[in-house]
C-alpha positions in Angstrom: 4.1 -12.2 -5.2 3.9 -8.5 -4.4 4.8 -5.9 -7.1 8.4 -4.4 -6.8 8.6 -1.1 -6.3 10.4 1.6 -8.5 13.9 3.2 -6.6 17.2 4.2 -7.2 20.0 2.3 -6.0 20.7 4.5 -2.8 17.2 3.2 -1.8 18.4 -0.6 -2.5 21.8 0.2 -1.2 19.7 1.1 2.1 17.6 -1.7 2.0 20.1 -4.4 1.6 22.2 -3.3 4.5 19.1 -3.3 6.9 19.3 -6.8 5.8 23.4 -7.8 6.7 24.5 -7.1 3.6 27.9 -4.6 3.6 29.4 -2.8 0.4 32.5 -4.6 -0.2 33.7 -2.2 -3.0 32.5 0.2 -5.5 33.9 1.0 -8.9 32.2 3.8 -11.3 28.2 3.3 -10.9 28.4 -0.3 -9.5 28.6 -1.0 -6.0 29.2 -4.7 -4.7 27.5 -5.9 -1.4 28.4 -9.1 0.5 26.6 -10.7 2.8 28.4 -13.8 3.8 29.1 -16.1 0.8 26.5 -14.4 -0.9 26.5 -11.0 -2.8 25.3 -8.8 -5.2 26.0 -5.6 -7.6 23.8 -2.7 -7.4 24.2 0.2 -9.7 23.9 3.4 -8.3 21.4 5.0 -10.6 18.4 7.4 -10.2 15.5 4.6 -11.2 16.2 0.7 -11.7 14.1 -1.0 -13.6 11.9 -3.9 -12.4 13.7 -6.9 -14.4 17.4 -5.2 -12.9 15.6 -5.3 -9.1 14.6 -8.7 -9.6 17.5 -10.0 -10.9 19.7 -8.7 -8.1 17.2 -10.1 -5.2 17.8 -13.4 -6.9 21.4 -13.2 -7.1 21.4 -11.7 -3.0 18.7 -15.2 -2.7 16.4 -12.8 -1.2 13.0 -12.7 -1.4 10.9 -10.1 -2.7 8.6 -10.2 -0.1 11.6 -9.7 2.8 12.7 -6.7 1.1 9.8 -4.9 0.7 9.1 -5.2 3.7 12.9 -4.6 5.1 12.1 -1.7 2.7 9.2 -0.4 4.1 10.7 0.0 8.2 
């Protein structure tokens, strides 16, 4: 399993919509992303921590490996 990456949330934000996902809705430093059924909250902040990142791949179901590398085009 690769090691994820320290970025803000504009970086994820980016990230996640070169995957489908679209932002639904933002309120304050949260912004919500849907993809489908599926979504997630990502909060707009300069640096996420590693545990936070992880946590909101897994509740997106996607895998670290696809967005690092989604992240890295």
């Amino acid at each position: 399993m690769p090691k994820l990456p320290i970025i803000s949330g504009a970086d994820v934000v980016r990230t996640l919509e070169r995957l489908g996902f679209v932002i639904a809705r933002q309120k304050g430093s949260h912004i919500v992303m849907r993809k489908g059924s599926s979504g997630c909250v990502v909060p707009n902040h300069r640096e996420l921590k590693i545990g936070t990142l992880a946590g909101l791949l897994k509740q997106a179901g996607i895998s670290q490996e696809a967005f690092i590398e989604a992240l890295n085009d």
